[in-house]
DSSP file (Angstrom, degrees, kcal/mol; ACC not computed):
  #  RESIDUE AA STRUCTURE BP1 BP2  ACC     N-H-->O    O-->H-N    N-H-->O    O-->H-N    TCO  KAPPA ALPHA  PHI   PSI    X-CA   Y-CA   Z-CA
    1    1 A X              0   0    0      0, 0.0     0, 0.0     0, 0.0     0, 0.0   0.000 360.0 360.0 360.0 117.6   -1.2    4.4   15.1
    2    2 A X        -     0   0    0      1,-0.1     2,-0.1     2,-0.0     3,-0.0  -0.263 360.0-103.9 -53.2 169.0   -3.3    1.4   13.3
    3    3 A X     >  -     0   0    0      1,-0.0     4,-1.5     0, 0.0    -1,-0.1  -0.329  24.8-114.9-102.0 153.2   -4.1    1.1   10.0
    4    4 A X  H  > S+     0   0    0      2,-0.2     4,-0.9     1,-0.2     3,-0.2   0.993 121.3  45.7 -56.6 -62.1   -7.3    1.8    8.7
    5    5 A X  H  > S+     0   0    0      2,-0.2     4,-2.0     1,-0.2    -1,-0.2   0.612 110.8  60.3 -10.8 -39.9   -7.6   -2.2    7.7
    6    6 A X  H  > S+     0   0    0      2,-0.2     4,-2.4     1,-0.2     5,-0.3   0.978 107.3  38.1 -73.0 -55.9   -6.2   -2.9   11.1
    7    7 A X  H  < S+     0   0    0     -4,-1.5     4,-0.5     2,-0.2    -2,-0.2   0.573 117.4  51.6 -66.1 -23.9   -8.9   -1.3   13.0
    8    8 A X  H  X S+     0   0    0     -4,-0.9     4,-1.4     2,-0.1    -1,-0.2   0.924 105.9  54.6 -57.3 -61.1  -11.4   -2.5   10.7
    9    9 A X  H >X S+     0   0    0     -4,-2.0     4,-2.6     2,-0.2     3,-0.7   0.918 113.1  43.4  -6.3 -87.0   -9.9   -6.0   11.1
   10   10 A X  H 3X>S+     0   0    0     -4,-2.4     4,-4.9     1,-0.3     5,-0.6   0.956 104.8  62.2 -46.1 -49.8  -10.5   -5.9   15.0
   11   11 A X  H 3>5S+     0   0    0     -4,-0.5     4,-1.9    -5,-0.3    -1,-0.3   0.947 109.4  41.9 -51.9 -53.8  -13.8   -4.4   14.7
   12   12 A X  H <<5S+     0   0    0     -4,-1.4     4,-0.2    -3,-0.7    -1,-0.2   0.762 110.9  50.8 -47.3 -40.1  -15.0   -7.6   12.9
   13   13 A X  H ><5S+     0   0    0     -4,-2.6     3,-0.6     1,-0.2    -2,-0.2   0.836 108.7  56.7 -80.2 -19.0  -13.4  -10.2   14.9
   14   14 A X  H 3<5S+     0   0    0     -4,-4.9    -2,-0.2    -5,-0.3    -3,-0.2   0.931 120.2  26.7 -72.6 -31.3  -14.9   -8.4   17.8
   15   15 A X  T 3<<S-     0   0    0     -4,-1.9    -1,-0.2    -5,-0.6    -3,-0.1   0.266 105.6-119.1-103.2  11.6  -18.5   -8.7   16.5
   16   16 A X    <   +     0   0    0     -3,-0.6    -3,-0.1    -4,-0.2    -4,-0.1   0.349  65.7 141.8  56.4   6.8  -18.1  -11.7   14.4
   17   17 A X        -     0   0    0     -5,-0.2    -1,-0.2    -6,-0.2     3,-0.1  -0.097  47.9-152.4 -48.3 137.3  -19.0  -10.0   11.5
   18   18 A X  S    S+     0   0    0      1,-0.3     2,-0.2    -2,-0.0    -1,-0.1   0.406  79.8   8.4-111.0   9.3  -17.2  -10.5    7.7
   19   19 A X  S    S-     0   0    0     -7,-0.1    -1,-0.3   -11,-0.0     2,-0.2  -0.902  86.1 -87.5-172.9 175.8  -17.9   -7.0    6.4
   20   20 A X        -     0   0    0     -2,-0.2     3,-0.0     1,-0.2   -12,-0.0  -0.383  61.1-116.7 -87.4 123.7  -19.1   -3.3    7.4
   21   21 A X        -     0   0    0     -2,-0.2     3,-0.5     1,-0.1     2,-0.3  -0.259  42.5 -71.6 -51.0 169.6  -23.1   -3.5    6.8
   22   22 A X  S    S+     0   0    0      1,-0.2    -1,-0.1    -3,-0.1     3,-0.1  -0.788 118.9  13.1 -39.9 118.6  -24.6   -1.7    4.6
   23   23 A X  S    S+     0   0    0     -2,-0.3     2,-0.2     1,-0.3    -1,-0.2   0.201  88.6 136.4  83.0 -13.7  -24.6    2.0    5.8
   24   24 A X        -     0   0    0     -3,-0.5    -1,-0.3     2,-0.0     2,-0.2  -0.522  35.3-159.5 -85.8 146.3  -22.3    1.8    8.3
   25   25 A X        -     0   0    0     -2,-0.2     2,-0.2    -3,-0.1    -4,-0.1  -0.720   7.4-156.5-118.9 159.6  -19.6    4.2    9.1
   26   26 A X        -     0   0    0     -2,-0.2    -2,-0.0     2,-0.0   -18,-0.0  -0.589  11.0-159.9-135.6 106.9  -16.0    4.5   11.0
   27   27 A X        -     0   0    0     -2,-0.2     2,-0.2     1,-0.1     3,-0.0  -0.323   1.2-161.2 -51.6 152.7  -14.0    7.6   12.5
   28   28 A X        -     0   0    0      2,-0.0     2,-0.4     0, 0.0    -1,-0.1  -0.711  45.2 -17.3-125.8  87.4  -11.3    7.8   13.1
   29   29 A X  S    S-     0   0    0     -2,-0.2     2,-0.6     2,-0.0    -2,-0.0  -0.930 102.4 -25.8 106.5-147.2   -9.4   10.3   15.4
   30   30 A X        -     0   0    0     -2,-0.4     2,-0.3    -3,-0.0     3,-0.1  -0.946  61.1-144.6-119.9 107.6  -10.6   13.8   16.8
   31   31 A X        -     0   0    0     -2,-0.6    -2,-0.0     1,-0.1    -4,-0.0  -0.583  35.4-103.6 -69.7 135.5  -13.4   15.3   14.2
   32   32 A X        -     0   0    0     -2,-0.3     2,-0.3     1,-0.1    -1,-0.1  -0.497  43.0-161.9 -52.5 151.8  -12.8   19.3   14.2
   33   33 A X    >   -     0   0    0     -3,-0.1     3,-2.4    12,-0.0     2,-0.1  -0.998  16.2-128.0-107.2 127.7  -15.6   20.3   16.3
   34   34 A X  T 3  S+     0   0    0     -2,-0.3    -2,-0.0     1,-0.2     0, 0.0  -0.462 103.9  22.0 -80.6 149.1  -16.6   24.2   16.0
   35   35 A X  T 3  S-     0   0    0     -2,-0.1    -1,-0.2     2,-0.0     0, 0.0   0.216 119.6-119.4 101.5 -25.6  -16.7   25.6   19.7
   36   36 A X    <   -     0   0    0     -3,-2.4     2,-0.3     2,-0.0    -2,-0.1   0.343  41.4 -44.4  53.1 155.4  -14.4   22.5   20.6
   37   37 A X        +     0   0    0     -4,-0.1     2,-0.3     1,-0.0    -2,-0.0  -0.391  54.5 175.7 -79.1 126.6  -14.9   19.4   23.1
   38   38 A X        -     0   0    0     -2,-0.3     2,-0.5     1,-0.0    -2,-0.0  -0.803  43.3 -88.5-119.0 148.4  -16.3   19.9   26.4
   39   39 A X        -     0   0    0     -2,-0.3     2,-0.2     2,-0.1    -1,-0.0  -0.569  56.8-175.4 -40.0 122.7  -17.2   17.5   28.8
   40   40 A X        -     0   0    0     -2,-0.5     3,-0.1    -3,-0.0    22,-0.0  -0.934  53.4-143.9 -74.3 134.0  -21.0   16.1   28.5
   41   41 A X  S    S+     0   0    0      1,-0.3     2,-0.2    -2,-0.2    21,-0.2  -0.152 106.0   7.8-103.9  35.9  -23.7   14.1   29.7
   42   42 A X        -     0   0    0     19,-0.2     2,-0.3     2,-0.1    -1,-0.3  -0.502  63.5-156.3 172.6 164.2  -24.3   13.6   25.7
   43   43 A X  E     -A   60   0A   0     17,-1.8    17,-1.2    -2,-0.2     2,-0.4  -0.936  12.3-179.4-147.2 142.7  -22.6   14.5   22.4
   44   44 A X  E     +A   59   0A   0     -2,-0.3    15,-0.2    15,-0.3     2,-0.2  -0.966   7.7 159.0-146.2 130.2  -24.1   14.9   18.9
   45   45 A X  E     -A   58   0A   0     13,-2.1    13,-2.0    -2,-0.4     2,-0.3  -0.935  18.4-158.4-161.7 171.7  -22.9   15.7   15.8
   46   46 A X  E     -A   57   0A   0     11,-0.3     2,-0.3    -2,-0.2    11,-0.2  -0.906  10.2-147.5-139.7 156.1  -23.4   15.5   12.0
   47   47 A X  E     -A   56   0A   0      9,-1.7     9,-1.3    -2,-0.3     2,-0.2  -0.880  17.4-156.2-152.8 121.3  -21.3   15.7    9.1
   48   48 A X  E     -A   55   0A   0     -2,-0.3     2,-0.9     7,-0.2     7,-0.3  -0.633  22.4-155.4-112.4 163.6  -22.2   17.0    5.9
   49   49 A X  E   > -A   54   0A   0      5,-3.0     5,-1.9    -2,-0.2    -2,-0.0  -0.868   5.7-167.0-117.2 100.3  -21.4   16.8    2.7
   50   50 A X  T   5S+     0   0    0     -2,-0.9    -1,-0.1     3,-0.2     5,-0.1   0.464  83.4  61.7 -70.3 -10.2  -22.3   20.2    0.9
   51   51 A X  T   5S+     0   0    0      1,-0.2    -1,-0.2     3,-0.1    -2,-0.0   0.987 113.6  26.7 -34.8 -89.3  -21.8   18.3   -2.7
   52   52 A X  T   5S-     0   0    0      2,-0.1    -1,-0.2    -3,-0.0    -2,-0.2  -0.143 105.0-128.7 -80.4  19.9  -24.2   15.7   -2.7
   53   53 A X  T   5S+     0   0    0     -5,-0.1     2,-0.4     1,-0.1    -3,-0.2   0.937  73.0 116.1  48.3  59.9  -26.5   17.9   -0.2
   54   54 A X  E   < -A   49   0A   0     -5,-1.9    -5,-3.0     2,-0.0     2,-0.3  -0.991  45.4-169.0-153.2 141.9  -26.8   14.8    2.2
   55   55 A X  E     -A   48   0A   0     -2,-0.4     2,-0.3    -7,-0.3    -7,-0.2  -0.895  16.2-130.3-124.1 159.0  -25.3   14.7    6.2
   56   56 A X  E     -A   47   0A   0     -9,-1.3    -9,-1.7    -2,-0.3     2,-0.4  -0.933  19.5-158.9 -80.8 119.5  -24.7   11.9    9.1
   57   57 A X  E     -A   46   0A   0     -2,-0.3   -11,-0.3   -11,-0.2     2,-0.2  -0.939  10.2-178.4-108.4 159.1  -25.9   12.5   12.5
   58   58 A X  E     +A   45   0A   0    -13,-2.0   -13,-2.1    -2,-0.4     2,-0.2  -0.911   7.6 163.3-137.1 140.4  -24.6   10.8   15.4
   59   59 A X  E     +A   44   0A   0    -15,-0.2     2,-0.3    -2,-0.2   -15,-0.3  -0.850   2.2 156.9-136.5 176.7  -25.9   11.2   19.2
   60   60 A X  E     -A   43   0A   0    -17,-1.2   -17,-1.8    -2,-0.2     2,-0.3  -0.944  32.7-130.9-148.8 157.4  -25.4    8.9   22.5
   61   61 A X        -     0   0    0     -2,-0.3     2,-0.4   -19,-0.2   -19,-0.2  -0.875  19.6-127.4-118.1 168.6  -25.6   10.0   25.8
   62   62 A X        -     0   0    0     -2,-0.3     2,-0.5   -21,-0.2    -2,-0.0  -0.793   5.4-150.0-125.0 160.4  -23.0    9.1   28.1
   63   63 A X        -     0   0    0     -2,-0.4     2,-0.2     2,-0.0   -22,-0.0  -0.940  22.6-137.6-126.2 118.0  -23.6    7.3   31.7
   64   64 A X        -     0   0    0     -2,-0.5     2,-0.6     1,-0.0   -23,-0.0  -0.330  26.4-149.8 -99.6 123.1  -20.5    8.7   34.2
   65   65 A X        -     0   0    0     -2,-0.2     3,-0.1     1,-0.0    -2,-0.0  -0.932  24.0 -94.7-109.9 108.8  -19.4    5.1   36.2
   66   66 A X        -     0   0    0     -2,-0.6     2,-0.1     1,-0.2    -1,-0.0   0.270  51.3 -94.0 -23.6 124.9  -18.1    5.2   39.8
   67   67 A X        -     0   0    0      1,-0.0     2,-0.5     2,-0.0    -1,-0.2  -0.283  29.0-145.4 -37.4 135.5  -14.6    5.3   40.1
   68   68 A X              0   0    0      1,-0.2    -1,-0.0    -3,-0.1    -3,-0.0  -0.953 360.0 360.0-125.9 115.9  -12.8    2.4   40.5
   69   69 A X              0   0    0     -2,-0.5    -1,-0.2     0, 0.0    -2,-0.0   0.555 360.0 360.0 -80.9 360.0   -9.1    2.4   43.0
């Protein structure tokens, strides 16, 4: 397992970046999903914070690429 710092690290030298934007978020690992994770042609999800009364939503869709031997 990487570090949180590590994975941050990489994530910046890949995008040439010197910090996290403003707003920007990162996961890390498998978020619980209720129902669990199914295969998709797209995935959505939010996470809220019942404090502060405020969520994230996330979707993408995903495009299935030919198998490669």
């Amino acid at each position: 397992m990487r570090t949180p710092p590590d994975l941050i690290q990489g994530y910046l030298g890949a995008t040439g970046a010197t910090a996290f934007a403003e707003g920007h978020v990162m996961t890390c690992g498998t978020v619980p999903a209720i129902g669990g994770i199914r295969p998709s042609q797209h995935f959505e999800m939010e996470l809220h914070d019942p404090v502060l009364q405020r969520s994230l939503h996330h979707r993408y869709e995903v495009q299935v690429l030919p198998e490669v031997a």
